[in-house]
C-alpha positions in Angstrom: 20.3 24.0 27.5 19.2 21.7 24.6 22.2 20.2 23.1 24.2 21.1 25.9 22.3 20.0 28.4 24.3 16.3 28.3 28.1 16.8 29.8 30.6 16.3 27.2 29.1 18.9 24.7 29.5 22.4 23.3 27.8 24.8 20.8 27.3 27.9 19.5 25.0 29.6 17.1 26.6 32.6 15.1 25.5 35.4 12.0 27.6 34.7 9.5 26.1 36.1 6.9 24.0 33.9 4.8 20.8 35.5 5.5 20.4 38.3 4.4 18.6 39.4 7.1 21.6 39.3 9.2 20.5 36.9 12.0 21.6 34.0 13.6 22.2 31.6 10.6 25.3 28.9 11.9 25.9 26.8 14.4 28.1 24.7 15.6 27.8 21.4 18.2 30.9 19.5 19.7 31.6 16.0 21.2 34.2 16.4 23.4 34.3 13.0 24.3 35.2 10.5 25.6 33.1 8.6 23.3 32.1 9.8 20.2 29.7 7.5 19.0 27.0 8.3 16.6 23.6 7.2 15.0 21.5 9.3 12.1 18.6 9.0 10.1 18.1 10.9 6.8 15.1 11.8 4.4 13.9 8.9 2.0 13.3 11.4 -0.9 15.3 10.3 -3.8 16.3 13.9 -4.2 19.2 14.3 -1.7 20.8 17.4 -0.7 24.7 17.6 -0.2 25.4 17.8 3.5 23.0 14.9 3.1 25.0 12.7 0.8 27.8 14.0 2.8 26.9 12.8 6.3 25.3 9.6 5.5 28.8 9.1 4.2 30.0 10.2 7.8 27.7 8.3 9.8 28.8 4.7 8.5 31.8 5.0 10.1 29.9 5.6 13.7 32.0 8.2 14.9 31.0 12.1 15.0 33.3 15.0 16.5 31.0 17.9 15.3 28.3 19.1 13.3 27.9 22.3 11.4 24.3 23.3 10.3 23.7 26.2 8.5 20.1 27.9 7.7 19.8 30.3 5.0 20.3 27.7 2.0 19.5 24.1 1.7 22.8 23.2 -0.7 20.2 21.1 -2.2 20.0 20.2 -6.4 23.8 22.2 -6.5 25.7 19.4 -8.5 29.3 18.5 -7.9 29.7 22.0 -6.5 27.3 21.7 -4.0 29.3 18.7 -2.5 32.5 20.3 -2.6 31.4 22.8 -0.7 30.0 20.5 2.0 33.3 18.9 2.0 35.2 22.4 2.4 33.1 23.1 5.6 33.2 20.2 7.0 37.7 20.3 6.4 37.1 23.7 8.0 35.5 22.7 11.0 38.0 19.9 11.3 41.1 22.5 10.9 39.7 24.7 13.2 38.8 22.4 16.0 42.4 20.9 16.0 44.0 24.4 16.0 41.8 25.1 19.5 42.2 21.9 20.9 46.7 22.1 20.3 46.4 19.1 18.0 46.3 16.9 20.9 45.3 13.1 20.1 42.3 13.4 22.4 41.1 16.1 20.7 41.5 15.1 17.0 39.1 16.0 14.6 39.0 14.8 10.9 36.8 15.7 8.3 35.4 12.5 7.7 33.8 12.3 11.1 32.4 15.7 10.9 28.4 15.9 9.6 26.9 18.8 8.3 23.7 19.8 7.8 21.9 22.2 6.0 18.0 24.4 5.1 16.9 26.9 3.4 15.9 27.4 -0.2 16.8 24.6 -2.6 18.9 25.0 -5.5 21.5 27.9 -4.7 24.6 27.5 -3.9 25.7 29.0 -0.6 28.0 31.8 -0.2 31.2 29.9 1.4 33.2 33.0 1.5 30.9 34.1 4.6 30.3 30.1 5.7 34.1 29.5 6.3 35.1 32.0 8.4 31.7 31.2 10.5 32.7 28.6 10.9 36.3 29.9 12.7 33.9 32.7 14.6 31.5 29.6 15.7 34.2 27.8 17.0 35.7 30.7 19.1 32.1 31.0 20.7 31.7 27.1 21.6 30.4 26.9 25.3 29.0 24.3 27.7 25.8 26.9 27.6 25.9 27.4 23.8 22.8 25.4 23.4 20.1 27.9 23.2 22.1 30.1 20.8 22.8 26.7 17.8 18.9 26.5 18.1 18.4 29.7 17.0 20.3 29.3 14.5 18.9 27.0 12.7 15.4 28.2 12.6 13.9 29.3 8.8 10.3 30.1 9.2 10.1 29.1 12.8 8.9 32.0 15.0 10.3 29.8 18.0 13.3 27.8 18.6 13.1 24.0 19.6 14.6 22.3 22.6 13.9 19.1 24.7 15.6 17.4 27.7 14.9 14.2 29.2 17.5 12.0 31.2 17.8 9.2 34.3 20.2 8.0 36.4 22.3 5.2 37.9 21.5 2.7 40.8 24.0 4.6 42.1 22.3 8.2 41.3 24.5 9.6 38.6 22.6 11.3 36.1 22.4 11.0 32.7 21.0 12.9 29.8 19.6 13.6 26.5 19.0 16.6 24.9 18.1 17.8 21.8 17.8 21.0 19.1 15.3 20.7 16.4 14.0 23.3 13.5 11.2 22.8 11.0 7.7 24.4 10.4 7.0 23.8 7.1 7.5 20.6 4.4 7.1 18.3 7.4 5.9 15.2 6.3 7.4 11.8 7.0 9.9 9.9 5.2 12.1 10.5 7.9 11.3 13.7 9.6 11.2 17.2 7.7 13.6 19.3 9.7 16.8 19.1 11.4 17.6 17.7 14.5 20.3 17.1 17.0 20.5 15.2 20.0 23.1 14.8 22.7 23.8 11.9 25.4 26.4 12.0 28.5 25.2 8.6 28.4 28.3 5.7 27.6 26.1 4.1 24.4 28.1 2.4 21.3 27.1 3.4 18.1 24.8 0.1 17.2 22.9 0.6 20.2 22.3 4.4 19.7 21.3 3.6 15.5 18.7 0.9 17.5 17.0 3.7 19.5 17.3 6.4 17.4 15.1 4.6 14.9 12.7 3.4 16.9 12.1 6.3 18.3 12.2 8.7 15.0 9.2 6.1 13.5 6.4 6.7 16.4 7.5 10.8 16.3 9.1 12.4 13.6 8.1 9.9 11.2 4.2 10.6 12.3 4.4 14.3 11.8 2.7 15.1 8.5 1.7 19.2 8.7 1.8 19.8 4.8 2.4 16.7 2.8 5.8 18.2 1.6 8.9 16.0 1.7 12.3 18.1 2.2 15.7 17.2 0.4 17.7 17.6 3.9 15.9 15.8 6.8 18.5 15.1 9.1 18.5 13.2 12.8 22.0 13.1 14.9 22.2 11.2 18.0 25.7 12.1 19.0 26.6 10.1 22.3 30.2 11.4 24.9 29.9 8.9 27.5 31.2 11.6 29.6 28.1 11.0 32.3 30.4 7.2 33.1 27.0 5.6 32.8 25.7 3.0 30.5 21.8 2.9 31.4 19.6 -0.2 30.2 18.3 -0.4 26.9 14.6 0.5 27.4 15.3 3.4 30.3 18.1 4.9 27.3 15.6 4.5 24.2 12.5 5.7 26.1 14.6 9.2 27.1 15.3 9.7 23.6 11.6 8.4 22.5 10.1 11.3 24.9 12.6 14.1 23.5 11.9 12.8 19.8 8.4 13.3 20.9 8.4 16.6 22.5 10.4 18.0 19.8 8.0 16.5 17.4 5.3 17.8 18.8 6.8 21.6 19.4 7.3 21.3 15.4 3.3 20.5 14.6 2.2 23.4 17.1 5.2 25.8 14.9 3.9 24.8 11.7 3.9 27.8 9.0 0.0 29.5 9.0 -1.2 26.7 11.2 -4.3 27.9 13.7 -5.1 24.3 14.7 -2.7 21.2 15.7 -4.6 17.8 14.7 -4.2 14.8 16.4 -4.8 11.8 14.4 -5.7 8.2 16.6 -6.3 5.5 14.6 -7.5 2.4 16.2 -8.5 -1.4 16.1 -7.2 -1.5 12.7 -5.4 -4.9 11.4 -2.0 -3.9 11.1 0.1 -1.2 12.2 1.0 0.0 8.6 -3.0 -0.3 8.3 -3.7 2.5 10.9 -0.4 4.8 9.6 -1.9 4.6 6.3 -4.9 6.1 7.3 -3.6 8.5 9.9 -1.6 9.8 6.9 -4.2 9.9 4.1 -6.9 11.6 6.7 -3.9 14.2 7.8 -3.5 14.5 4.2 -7.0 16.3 3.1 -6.9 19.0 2.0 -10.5 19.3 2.3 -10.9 18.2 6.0 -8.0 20.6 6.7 -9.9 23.2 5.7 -12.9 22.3 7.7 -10.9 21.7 10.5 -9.9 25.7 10.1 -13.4 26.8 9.4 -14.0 24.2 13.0 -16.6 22.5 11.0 -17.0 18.6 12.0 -17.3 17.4 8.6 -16.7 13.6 10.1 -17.9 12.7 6.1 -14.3 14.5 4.7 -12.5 11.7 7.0 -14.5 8.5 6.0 -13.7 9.8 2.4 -9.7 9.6 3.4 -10.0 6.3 4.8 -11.5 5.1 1.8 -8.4 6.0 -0.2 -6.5 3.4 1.4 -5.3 -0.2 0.9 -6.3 -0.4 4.5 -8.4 -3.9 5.6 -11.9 -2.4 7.2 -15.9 -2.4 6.4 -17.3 0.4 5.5 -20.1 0.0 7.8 -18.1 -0.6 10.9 -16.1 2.8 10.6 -16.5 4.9 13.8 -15.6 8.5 14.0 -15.3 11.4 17.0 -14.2 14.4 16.2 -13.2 16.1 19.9 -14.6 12.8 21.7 -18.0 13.2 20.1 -18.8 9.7 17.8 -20.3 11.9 14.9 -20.3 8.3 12.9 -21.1 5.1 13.7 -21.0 2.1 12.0 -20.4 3.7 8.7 -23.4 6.3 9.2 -24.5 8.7 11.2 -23.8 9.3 15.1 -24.2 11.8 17.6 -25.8 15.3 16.6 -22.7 16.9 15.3 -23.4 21.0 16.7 -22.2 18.9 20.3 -18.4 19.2 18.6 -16.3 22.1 20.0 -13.7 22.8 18.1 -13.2 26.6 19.3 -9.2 25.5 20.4 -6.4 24.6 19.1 -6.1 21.3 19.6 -8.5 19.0 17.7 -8.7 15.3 18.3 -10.0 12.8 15.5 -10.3 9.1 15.8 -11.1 7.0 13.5 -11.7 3.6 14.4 -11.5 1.0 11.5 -13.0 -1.8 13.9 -10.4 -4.6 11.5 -8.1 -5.6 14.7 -6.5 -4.4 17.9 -3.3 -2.2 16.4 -3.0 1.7 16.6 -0.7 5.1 15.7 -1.1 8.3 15.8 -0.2 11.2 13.7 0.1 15.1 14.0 -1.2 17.3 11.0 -2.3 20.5 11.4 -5.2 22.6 9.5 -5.0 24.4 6.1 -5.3 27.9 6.3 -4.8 31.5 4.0 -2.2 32.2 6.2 0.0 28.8 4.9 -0.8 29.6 0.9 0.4 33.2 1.8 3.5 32.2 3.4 4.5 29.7 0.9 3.2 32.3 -2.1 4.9 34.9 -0.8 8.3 34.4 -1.0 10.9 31.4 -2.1 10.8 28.6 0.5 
């Protein structure tokens, strides 16, 4: 039930009209409460769309009724226009939430506690005369089962839609849960996480403690997905918390729930990734630092010309020695060590074990590249480069 899958919650996903293509392009998720705590992370490229600006604003105040997301159109590089018009919706959603709810206290909704969230192609200005009254047919269709439906909703080039579920419970057995929406398969790169995401907790979390996990957990997922390179304008991460579950779980049971749906959305977004035949996996190990064996995950996910070995399932162990060496990283160039698929095709800087013994024939391919400076690791997700990805993104405006 993704977003809905934690008690307190509703969503929909509508048509409103901004694709042109007529499907699902809105959606709408709601805190009912009690709490209504919130943590987000945003993108780190100086080049901020709106709803961006807009709900980084919202999110100081650690307090989020709703969110509307729209695919269809970024609202990205729009000026002063652009930004009204996130501020319209999110007034909007805030009118019509108080007209279902009576106006009762318990169910006030401000503007200023509403985020929004928007993807699509950057630099045009979306068509508000359709996005408003979404907006009003969204919020008639808000269920407790609505998850599935916001999910679609926000997809662009995904052929699938994203969900993830993870949860606990009390000494006492009650339950508890997290779940979460995401959309993204192309510009996904790190610096936050290229895509949109949602996630939900019953759980009773105030807002400082929810910003503490979300972040920890968006830097060993999200933050280690890097399919293309490409950094978008709207990466957004909500972690909206109701307390309506009456539990308050420990620290590391709450954070590891939300690490493993981070995680599984993370993932579901590398194996989605526009034109992508293979999904990478990147290990890193015994390097000096942690920001030592990021670096390289990044720079080896990063080449373009072991991507397109990877695709051709060529072991060209030579194309990721070349990456490392591109980094500030602290190794020896005769201690690197390279498998490709488990097989050491380097060692010590030269060669290893015959390279035809590499099976690459499925999708998943494993590389580790072990630096042999220290005891730290990460991992990172890339995918391979293929015709299929310069068609997609040749094609047509993305």
């Amino acid at each position: 039930m993704s977003v809905t899958a934690a008690k307190g919650f509703t969503a929909a996903g509508i048509a409103a009209g901004i694709k042109e293509n007529g499907n699902p392009d809105l959606a709408l998720v709601v805190n009912n409460g009690p709490r209504r705590a919130a943590a987000g992370v945003f993108t780190s490229n100086r080049v901020k769309a709106a709803p961006v600006l807009w709900s980084e604003q919202v999110l100081k105040g650690g307090s989020v009724t709703a969110v509307v997301l729209n695919s269809g159109g970024a609202n990205a590089c729009t000026g002063p226009k652009g930004f009204q018009d996130t501020h319209a919706t999110a007034e909007k959603a805030a009118e019509v939430l108080d007209e279902l709810s009576g106006g009762a206290p318990a169910g006030g909704h401000s503007a200023g506690e509403i985020a929004v969230a928007s993807t699509g192609l950057i630099g045009l200005l979306l068509p508000m005369d359709r996005l408003l009254p979404g907006i009003e047919k969204a919020a008639a269709g808000l269920s407790e089962h609505g998850g599935e439906k916001a999910a679609i909703a926000i997809k662009t080039t995904d052929t699938i839609h994203k969900t993830a579920v993870a949860g606990g419970e009390s000494a006492d057995g009650r339950p508890w849960t997290v779940g979460g929406m995401a959309k993204g398969a192309g510009m996904l790169a790190p610096g936050l996480a290229t895509m949109l995401v949602v996630l939900t907790t019953d759980a009773d979390i105030e807002a400082p403690t929810l910003d503490t996990a979300l972040r920890a957990a968006t830097r060993t997922t999200f933050d280690r997905v890097d399919s293309d390179g490409c950094m978008s304008t709207n990466d957004t991460v909500l972690l909206l918390a109701s307390g309506a579950s009456g539990v308050t779980p420990g620290y590391e049971e709450f954070a590891e729930a939300v690490r493993t749906v981070c995680a599984d959305l993370a993932r579901q977004l590398i194996g989605d990734a526009e034109g992508a035949s293979k999904d990478v996996r990147i290990e890193v190990i015994n390097a000096a630092t942690e920001d030592d064996a990021v670096e390289v995950g990044r720079s080896i996910a990063r080449n373009n010309l072991l991507k397109c070995a990877i695709h051709g399932e060529d072991p060209n162990w030579g194309r990721v020695l070349s990456a490392i060496g591109t980094t500030s990283a602290a190794f020896d160039p005769d201690r690197l060590n390279v498998a490709i698929n488990d097989v050491w095709v380097c060692r010590n800087g030269s060669v290893g074990e015959d390279r035809d013994l590499v099976d690459m024939r499925y999708r998943e391919v494993r590389i580790t590249a072990d630096l042999s400076a220290g005891t730290d690791s990460a991992v990172i997700w890339a995918n391979d480069l293929t015709a299929e990805y310069v068609h997609e993104n040749s094609a047509y405006s993305s």
